[in-house]
N, C-alpha and C positions, 0 to 999 in steps of 0.2 A: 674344314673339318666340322662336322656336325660338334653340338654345344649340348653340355647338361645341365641340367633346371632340380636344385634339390628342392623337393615343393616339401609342404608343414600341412600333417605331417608328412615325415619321408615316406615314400611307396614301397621300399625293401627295406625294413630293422636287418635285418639278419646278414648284410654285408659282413665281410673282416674288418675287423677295427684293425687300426695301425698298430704297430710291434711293442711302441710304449707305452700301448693300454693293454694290450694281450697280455703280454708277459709277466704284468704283474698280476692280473686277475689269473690266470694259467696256477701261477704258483701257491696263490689263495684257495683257488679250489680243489687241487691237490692237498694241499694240507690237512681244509676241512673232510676229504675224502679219506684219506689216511687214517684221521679221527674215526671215521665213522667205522670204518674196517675194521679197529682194535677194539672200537665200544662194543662193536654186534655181540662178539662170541660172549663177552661178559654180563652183557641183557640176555643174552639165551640161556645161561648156566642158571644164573638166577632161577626161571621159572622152574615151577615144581614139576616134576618127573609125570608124564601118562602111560598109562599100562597100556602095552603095546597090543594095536588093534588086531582082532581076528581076520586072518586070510580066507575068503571065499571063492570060491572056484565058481565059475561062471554058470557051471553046471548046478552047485548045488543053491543058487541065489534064488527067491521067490518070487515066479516070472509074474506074481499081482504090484509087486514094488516099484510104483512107477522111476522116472529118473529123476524129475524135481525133488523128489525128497532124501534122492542121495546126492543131493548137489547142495540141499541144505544142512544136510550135516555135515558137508565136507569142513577142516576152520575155517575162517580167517583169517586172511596174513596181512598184519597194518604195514605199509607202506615204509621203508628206511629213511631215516636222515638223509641217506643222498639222494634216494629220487624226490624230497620236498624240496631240495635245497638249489638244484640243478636245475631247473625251467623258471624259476625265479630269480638266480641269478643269472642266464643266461639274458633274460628281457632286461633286470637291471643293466646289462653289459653294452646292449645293443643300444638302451636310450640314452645312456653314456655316451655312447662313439655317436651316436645321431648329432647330440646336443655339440660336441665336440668342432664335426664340420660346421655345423650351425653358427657356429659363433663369431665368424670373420662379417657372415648376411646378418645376423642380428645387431652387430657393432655397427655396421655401416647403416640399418634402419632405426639405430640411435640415433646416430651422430645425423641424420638428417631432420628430425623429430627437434631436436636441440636448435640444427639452426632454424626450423621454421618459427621457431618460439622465440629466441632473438631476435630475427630479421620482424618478426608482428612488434617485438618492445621498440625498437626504433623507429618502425613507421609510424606506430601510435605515439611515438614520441617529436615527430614532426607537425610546427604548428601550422604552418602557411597551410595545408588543407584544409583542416578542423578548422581553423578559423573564415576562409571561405564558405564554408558549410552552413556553418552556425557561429552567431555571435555569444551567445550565450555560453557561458564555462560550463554550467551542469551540463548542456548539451552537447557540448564540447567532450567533455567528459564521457557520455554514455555513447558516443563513437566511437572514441576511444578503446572503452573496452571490448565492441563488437568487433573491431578490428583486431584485435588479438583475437580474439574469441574465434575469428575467420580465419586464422594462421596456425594456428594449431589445430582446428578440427583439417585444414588439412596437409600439413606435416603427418598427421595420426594415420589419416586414408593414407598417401604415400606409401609411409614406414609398412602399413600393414598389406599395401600391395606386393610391396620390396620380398616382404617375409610369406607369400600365397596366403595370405589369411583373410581375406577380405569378406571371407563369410560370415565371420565375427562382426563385420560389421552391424548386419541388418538384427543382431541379437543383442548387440550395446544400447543401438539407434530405442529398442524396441524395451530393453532396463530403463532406459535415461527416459523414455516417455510415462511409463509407471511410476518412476522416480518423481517425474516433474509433478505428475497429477498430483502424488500424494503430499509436498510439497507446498504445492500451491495450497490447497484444504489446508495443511497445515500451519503455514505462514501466510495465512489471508489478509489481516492485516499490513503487514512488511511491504507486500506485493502489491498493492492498492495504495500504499501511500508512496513508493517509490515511482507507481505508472503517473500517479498525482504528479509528484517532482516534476516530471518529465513533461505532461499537458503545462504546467506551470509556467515552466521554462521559453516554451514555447507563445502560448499566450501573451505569459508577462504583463499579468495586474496592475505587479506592483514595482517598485524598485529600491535599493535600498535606500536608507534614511526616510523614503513617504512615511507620512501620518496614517495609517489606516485602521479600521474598525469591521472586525472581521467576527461575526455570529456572537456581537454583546463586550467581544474584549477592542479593547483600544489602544493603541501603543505607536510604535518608531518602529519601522521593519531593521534587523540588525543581518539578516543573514535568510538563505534559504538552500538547505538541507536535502540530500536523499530522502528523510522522513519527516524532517517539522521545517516550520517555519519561526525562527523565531524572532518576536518583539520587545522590546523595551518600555516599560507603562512608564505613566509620569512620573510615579514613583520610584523608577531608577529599577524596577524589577524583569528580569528576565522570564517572558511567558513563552511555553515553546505549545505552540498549536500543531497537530499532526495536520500532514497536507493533506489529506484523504475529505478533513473536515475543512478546510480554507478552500477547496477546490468546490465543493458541494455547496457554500456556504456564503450566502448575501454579504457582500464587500463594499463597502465604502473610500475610495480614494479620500483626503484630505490633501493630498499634496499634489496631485494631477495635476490640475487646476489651478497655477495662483494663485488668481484669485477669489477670495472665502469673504464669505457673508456674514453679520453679525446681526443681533437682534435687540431689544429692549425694551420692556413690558412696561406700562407706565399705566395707575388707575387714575386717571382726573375728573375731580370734581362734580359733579351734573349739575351746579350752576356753572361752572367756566364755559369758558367760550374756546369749543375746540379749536377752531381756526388759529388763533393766538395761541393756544398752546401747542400745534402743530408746530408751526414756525419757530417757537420760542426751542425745542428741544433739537430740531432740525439745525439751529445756530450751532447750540450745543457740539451737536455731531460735526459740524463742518468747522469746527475751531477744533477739534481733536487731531492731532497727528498722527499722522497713517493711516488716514481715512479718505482714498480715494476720492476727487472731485469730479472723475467717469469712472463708473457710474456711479451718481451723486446718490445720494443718501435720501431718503425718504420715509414716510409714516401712512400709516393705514388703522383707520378703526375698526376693531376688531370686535368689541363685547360691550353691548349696554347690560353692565351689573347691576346689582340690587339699591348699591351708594354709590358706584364708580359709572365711567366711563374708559375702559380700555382702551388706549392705544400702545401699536407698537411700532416700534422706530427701527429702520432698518439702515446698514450700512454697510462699504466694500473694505476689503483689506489686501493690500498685494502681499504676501508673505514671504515673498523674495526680497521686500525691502524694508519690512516693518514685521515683530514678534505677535503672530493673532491674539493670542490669548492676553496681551499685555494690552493692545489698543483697544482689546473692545472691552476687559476693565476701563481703560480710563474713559473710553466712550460713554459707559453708563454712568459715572461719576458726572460728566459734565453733563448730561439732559437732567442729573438731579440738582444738580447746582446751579443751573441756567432755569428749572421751574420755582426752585425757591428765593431765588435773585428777583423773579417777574411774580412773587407771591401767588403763585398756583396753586390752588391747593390739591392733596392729596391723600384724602381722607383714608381714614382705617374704618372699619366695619362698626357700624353702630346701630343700636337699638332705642326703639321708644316703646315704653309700654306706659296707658293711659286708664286711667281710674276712673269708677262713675260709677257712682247708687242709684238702685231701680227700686219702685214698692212694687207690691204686690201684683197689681192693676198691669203696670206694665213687663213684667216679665210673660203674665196670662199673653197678653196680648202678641210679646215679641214670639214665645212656641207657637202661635198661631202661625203667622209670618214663619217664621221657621219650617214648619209643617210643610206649606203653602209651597216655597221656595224650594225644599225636598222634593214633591210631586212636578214641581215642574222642570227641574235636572232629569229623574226618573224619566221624563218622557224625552227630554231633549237625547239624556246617553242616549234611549232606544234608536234615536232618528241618526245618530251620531255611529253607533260602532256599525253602521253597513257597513259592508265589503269597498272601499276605494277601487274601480276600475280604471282609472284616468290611467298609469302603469301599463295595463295590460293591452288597452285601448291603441296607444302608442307604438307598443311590440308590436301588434297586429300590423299598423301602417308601414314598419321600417320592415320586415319580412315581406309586404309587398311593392315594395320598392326595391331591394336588397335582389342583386342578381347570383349573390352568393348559395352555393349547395346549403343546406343544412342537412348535417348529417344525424340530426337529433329526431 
C-alpha cells in the first residue's frame, strides 16, 4: 500500500480535523455566531434614522450622470462580527489539527536529538582516545568539546530531516556565521588568548613547577589556563599573564636545563697579580657545595677599570641536587673570603687631587702650550672624523662571495 509523508509545512491545512477537536470548536462558534445575530439588530436600532431616499425611474434619470458617481454615493456596509471572526478562526482550527498530527514526528525528532547529545557526553567522556591523541589535558580537553560539538550539530540535521525542514538549515548555518563574525570583533581578546592556550599546549614551553621569565616577569609556573597563565614570584605572589602575551613573548626556561650557571664580579687591585688571584677565588669556587666539578668553574678578565681590575668567576649548579640561588650566595661568600685569607686587595674608588703654585711667567707660558696643543687636536679631529670604510669594504667582499639572493 502506498505510504503518506506529512511534510512541514503540511500541503493541505483545510483537511477534517478529528471529532475531539471539531466538536468543541463547532460549538464555540456557534455561540459566538448566536451572539452576533442578537447584537446586529440592537447596533442597527441605535443609528439615527435617514430620510428615505427618492425613487427615480430610469426614464426620468440624467442620462450625463455617469455610473461611478452613483456607485459612490451608494453607503458602506462595514463588515459583521462573523464574517471577521470566521476565516480567522477557521486557519486557527486547521493549524491546530496540523500541529495535532505533528506531534507523534516531532516527539520522535526530540527524542532522537536527546540521544545524539548523550551518546556525544559519553564518548567525550571516554579517555583511552583523547589520550591517544594528545597527551596534553587542555588538548585533551578541546577535543573533547568538538566531539560533542560533532554530535549534536548532527542529531540537529537528523531531527530536522525527520521533521522536512532541512531548509532551515542553510538559514541558521548562514545566522550562526553573522553571529560568529560579530563575536569574534567582539571578543577579540578571549578568542586569541584561548587559540594561544591551544598553540601553547601543543608546543609546550614550559611545564609545571619550571622557573621561567616571561617579557620582564619571573616566577614558578603554577598552572595553565584557557586565558592566562599563571605563576608564583619569589614572593609567594600569584601573577596571572594572559596567553596571548606569553605566546608572542621572549621566554626564558630556567628549569629546562639543569644545569644553571652562576657568576661573580670581583674588582682586584692593579698592583695584584691576576694569575694568583685567578686561582685563589677559583679555590674558592671549588670548595663550595653544589658546585659542579664538569664543568669546572672558571674566571675570565673582563674590564681594565680606572682603580680595578675586573674579574669574573663563573660556575655550574645542577638544580635537581642543589637549591641555585642558595650555592651561588655562598659561592660569592667564599671567592670573598679566600681573596682576603690571601690579602688581595680590593680597592674602592679613589681619588687624588694635587696642588701646585705658578707666577705669573709661567701660567703666560703654560696658555701658550695650551693654545699650541688646541690647534694641533683641531687638526688631528679633522684627519680623524673621515667617514671609516673598513665596514663597508668588507660587505662588499661577503656579497661577492655570498651565493645567496639578495632581495634588498
Amino acid at each position: 500500500m502506498p505510504t503518506t509523508r506529512t511534510t512541514f509545512p503540511p500541503a493541505d491545512l483545510r483537511a477534517t480535523p478529528p471529532s475531539y477537536v471539531s466538536r468543541p470548536l463547532a460549538w464555540l462558534l456557534a455561540t459566538l455566531v448566536g451572539f452576533a445575530a442578537i447584537s446586529a439588530p440592537l447596533v442597527a436600532s441605535a443609528q439615527p434614522a435617514e430620510p428615505p431616499a427618492e425613487t427615480v425611474t430610469p426614464s426620468e434619470a440624467p442620462p450625463t450622470q455617469p455610473v461611478a458617481a452613483a456607485a459612490e454615493e451608494a453607503p458602506l456596509l462595514a463588515p459583521s462580527v462573523v464574517e471577521r471572526i470566521e476565516p480567522t478562526w477557521s486557519r486557527l482550527e486547521r493549524r491546530l489539527t496540523w500541529f495535532l498530527e505533528m506531534l507523534p514526528v516531532i516527539a520522535v525528532a526530540l527524542a532522537l536529538l536527546i540521544l545524539f547529545v548523550v551518546f556525544g557526553r559519553l564518548v567525550s567522556k571516554w579517555n583511552l582516545p583523547f589520550r591517544f591523541m594528545a597527551k596534553n589535558r587542555l588538548l585533551q580537553e578541546v577535543l573533547r568539546q568538538v566531539v560533542r560539538t560533532i554530535f549534536v550539530v548532527l542529531g540537529l540535521l537528523l531531527a530536522l530531516e525527520l521533521l522536512d525542514a532541512t531548509s532551515l538549515v542553510g538559514a541558521v548555518l548562514g545566522a550562526a556565521g553573522v553571529v560568529g563574525l560579530a563575536l569574534g570583533f567582539a571578543f577579540k581578546d578571549l578568542v586569541e588568548n584561548y587559540l594561544a592556550s591551544i598553540l601553547l599546549s601543543i608546543r609546550r614551553p614550559f611545564a609545571a613547577n619550571d622557573v621561567v621569565r616571561i617579557d620582564q616577569h619571573e616566577g614558578t609556573v603554577v598552572r595553565l589556563t584557557t586565558s592566562d597563565t599563571i605563576l608564583m614570584t619569589a614572593d609567594g605572589n600569584h601573577l596571572r599573564l594572559p596567553n596571548a602575551l606569553v605566546f608572542k613573548s621572549v621566554m626564558t626556561n630556567f628549569t629546562r636545563n639543569p644545569r644553571r650557571r652562576f657568576d661573580c664580579l670581583v674588582g682586584i687591585g692593579t698592583e695584584e697579580n691576576l694569575v694568583d688571584a685567578q686561582r685563589i677565588g677559583l679555590e674558592g669556587l671549588r670548595n663550595t657545595p653544589g658546585v659542579l666539578a664538569e664543568p669546572a668553574p672558571f674566571a675570565r678578565v673582563e674590564k681594565l677599570a680606572d682603580w680595578t681590575v675586573d674579574v669574573r668567576f663563573h660556575a655550574w649548579v645542577d638544580q635537581r641536587e642543589a637549591d641555585f640561588i642558595k650555592v651561588s650566595s655562598d659561592g660569592r661568600r667564599r671567592v670573598k673570603s679566600a681573596m682576603d685569607a690571601a690579602t688581595i686587595s680590593m680597592p674602592n674608588p679613589t681619588y687624588r687631587i694635587e696642588t701646585v703654585s705658578l707666577d705669573k711667567a709661567e701660567l703666560a707660558a703654560q696658555k701658550t702650550d695650551q693654545q699650541v696643543v688646541a690647534a694641533n687636536e683641531q687638526a688631528a679631529v679633522a684627519e680623524e672624523i673621515a667617514p671609516d670604510r673598513t665596514i663597508e669594504v668588507q660587505i662588499a667582499e661577503d656579497r661577492a662571495k655570498s651565493d645567496e639572493r639578495n632581495l634588498l
